[in-house]
Structures are given as C-alpha cells and as structure tokens.
C-alpha beads as a LAMMPS data file, in Angstrom:
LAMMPS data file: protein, C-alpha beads

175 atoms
174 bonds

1 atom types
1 bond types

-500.0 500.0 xlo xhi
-500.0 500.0 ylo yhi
-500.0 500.0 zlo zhi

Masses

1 110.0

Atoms # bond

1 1 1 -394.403 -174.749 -206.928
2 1 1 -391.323 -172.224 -207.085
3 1 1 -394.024 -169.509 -207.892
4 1 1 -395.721 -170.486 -204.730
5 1 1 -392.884 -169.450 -202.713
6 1 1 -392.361 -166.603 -204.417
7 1 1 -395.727 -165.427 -203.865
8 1 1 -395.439 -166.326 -200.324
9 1 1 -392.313 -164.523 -199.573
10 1 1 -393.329 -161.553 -201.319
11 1 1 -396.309 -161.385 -199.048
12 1 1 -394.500 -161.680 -196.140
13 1 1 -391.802 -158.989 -196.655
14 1 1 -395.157 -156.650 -197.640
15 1 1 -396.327 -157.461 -194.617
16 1 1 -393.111 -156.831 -192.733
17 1 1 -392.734 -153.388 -194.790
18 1 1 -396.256 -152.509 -193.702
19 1 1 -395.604 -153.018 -189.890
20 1 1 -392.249 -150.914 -190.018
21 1 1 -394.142 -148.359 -191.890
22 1 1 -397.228 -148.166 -189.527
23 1 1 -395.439 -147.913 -186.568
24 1 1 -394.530 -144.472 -187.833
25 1 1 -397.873 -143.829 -187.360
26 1 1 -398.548 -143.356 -184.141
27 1 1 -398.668 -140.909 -180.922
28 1 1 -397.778 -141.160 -177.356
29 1 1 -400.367 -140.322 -174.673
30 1 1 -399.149 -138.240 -171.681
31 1 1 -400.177 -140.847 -169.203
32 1 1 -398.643 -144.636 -169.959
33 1 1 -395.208 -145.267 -171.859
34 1 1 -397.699 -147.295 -174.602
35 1 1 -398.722 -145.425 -177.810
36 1 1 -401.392 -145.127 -180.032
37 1 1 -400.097 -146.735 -183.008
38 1 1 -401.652 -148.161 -186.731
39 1 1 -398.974 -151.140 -186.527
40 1 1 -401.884 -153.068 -185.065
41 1 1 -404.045 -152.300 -187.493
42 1 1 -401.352 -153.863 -189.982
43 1 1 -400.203 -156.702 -187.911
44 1 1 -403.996 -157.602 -188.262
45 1 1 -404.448 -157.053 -190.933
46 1 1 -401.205 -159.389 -191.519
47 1 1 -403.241 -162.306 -189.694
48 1 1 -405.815 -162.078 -191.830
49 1 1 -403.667 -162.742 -194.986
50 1 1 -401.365 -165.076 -194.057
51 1 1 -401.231 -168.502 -192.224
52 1 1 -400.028 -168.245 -188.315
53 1 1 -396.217 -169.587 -189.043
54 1 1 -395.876 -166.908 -191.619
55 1 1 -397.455 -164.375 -189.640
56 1 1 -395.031 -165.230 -186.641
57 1 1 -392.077 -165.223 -188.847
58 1 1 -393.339 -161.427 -189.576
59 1 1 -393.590 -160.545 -186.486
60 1 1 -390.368 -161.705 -185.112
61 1 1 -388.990 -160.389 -188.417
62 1 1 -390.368 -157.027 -187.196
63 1 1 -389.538 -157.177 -183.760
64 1 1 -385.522 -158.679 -184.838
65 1 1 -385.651 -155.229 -186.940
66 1 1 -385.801 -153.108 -184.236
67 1 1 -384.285 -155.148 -181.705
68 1 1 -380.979 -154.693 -183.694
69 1 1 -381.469 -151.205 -184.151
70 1 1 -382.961 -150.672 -187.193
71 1 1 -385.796 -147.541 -186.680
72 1 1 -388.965 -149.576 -187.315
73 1 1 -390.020 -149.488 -183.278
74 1 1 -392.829 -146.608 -182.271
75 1 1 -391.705 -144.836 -179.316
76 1 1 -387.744 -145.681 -179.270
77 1 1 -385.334 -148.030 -181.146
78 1 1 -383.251 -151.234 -179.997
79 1 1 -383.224 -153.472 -177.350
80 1 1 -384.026 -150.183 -174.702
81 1 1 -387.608 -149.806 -176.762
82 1 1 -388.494 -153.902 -175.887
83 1 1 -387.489 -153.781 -172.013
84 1 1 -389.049 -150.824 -171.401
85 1 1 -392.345 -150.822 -169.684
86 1 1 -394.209 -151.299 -172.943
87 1 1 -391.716 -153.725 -174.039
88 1 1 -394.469 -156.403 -173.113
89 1 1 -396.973 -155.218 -176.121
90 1 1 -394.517 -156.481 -179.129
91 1 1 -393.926 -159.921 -177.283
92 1 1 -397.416 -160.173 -176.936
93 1 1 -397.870 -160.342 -180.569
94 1 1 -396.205 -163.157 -181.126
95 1 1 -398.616 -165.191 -179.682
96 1 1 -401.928 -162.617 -180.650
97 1 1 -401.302 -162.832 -183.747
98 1 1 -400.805 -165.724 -184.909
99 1 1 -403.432 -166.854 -182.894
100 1 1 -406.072 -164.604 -184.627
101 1 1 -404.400 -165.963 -187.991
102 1 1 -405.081 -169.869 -186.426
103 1 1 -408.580 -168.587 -185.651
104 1 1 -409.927 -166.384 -188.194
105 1 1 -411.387 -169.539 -190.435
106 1 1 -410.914 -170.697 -193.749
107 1 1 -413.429 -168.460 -195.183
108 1 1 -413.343 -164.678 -195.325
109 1 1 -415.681 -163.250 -192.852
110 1 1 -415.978 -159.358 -191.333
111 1 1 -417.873 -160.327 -188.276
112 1 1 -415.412 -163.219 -187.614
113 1 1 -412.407 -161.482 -188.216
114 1 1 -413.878 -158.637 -186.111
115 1 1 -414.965 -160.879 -183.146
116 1 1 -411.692 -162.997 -182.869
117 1 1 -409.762 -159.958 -182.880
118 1 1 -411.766 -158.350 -180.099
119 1 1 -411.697 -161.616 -178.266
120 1 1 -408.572 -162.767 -178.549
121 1 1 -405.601 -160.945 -179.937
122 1 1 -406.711 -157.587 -178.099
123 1 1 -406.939 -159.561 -174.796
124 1 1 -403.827 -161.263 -175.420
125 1 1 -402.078 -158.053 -176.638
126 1 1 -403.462 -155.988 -173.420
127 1 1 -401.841 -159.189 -171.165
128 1 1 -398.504 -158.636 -172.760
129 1 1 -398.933 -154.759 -171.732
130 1 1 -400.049 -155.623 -168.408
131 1 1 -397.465 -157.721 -167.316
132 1 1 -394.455 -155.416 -168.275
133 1 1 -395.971 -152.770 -166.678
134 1 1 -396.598 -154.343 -163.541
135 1 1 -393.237 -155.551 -163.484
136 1 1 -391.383 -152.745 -164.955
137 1 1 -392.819 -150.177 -163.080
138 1 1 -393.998 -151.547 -159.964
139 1 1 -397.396 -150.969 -159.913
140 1 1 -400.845 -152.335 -159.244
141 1 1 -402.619 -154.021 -161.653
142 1 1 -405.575 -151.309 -161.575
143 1 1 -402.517 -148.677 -162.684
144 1 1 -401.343 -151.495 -165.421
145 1 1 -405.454 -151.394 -166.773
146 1 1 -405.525 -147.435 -167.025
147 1 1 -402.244 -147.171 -168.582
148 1 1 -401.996 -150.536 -170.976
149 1 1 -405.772 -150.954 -171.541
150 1 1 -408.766 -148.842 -171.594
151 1 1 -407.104 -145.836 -173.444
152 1 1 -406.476 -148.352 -175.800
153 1 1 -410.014 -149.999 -176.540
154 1 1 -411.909 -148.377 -178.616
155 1 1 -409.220 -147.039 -180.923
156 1 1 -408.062 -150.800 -181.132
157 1 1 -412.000 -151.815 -181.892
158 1 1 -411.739 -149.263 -184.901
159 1 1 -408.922 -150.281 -185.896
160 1 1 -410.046 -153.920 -185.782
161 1 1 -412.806 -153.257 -187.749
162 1 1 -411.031 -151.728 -190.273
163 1 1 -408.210 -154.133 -190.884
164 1 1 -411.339 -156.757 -190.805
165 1 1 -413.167 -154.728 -193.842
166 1 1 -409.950 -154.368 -195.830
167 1 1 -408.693 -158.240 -194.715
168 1 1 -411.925 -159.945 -196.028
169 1 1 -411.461 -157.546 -199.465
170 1 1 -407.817 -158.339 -199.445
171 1 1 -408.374 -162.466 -199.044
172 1 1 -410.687 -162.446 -201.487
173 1 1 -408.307 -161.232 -204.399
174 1 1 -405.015 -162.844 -203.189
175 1 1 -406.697 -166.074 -202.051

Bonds

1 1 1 2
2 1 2 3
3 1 3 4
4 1 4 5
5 1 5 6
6 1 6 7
7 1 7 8
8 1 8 9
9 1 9 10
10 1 10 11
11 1 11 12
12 1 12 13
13 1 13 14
14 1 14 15
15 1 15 16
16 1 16 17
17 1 17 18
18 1 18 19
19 1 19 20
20 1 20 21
21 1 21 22
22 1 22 23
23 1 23 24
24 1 24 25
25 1 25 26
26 1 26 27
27 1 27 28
28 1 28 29
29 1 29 30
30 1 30 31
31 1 31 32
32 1 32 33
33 1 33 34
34 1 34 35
35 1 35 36
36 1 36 37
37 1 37 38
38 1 38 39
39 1 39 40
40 1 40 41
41 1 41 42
42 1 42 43
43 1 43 44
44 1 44 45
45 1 45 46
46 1 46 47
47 1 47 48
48 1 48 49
49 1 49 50
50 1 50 51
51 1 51 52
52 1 52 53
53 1 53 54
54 1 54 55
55 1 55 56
56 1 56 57
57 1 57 58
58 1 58 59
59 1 59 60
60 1 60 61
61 1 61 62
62 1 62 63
63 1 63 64
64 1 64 65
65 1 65 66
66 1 66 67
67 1 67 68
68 1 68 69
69 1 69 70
70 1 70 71
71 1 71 72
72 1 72 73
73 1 73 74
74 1 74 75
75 1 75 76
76 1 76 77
77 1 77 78
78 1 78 79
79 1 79 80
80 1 80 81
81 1 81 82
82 1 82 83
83 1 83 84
84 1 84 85
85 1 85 86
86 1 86 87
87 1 87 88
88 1 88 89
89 1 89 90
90 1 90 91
91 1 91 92
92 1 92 93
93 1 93 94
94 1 94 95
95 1 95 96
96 1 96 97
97 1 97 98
98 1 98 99
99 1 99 100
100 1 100 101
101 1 101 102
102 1 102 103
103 1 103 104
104 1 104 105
105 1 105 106
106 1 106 107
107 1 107 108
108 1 108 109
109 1 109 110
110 1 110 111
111 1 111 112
112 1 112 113
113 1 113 114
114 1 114 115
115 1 115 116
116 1 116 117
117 1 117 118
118 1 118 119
119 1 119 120
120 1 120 121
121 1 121 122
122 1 122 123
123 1 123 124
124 1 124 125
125 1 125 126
126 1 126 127
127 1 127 128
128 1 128 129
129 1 129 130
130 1 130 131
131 1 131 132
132 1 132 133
133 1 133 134
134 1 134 135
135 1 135 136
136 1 136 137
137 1 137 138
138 1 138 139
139 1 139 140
140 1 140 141
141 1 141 142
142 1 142 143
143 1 143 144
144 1 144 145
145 1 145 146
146 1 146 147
147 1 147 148
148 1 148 149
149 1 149 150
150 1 150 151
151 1 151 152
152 1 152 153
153 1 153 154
154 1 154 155
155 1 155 156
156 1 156 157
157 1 157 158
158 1 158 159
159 1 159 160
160 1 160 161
161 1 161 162
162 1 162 163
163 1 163 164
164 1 164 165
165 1 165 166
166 1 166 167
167 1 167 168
168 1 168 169
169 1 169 170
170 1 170 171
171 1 171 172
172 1 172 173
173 1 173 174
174 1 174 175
C-alpha cells in the first residue's frame, strides 16, 4: 500500500517536472500574446497517465509554481503571466485536462486518446484563450479565434498525436 503512494507521488512530481520543463519549449508568434509551446504536449500526455484528481493536482501544482514566481511559465513569470491576455489558457487546463484524463477510457487506445483530445481538451483549452482575450483586450470574438485558435490547431493536432503514441506506450509499461 505505502509503495502505492510512492509510486503515485513520484509520477506526479515527473509529471509536474515535465510541464515546467516543456514550457521552456516554446515560441511566441508576432500576432497574439499566446505561444507555441510543448507544455501541452506534456500536460497530455500527463492525462493520459494519471487519473483526473492527480492530473488536477499537477496542474494547479504547475500553475501555483509560477503563480508564486518560480520561472516555470512560457512567455513571463508570476501572477502578471496568468492575468495577462493569455492568462485564460493555464486556467483552462484545469478543467481540459482532467477531463481528457476522466475520458480517455480504461484501456490504452491511440485513436481514443487522439479523438478526446481533439474534441475536448483542445476545445476547452481554446475557450479558456478566448475568453481572456476577449476580455483582456477588448476585442471581438473573430480577433479572439485568429489570435487564441487557428494558429494553434494543427500544431496542437501534432502534438496530440504524439503525446497519444507515446501515452498508450507509456500506460502500457507503468499500468
């Protein structure tokens, strides 16, 4: 039982490494304050291994990181980096996320994984974008879609995909 835990706090905290390590990863695009980052591929990649209340508890683990400074945010640091207009993206994950985690079955599956990412953490992730955009800088909701959305799409898709591949390959050996 007391290996157990061990097992699933050590996953966790690798999981909450690999988010502050894959935000580094990442570039901004001249034309919307969100970036191009591989943190989602690892915070999918995250759903996939864990259960949703774990993967929350990474998430807000993450997101507390930054939040008190610590320089694990892409694009800026603190409390400035999560009220800024793309502030609404790392909120949004704690509800993607763990939804994807809720939804991605009991069984290891690429085209699952793949689909309930596409339908519903990307979606869900895009809404978070959306909405701070629209708020935080004033602007129409076709403005919030070129800037929060379709730059993002198919570089999320791949990077879907790939967490998918490696997630199925990855549940398979850690169970």
């Amino acid at each position: 039982m007391q290996n157990d835990k061990v097992r699933e706090l050590t996953k966790m905290a690798m999981c909450v490494a690999l988010c502050c390590v894959t935000a580094y990863i990442s570039f901004p695009l001249p034309f919307t304050p969100g970036m191009v980052t591989a943190l989602t591929f690892a915070l999918s990649l995250t759903a996939y291994l864990l259960p949703p209340r774990q993967n929350f508890m990474v998430i807000a683990i993450y997101i507390l990181l930054g939040a008190i400074g610590l320089p694990v945010l892409g694009g800026g640091q603190g409390l400035a980096r999560l009220v800024s207009p793309a502030g609404g993206f790392y909120f949004a994950w704690l509800a993607a996320y763990p939804l994807l985690s809720f939804v991605k079955g009991n069984v290891p599956n690429f085209k699952r994984f793949l689909a309930m990412n596409i339908l519903i953490a990307m979606p869900v992730t895009y809404a978070g974008g959306i909405i701070s955009m629209i708020l935080m800088l004033e602007i129409t909701l076709w403005q919030a879609l070129t800037m929060a959305v379709f730059p993002f799409i198919f570089g999320d898709i791949l990077k879907a995909a790939a967490a998918a591949a490696l997630g199925v390959k990855l549940q398979k050996i850690l169970g």
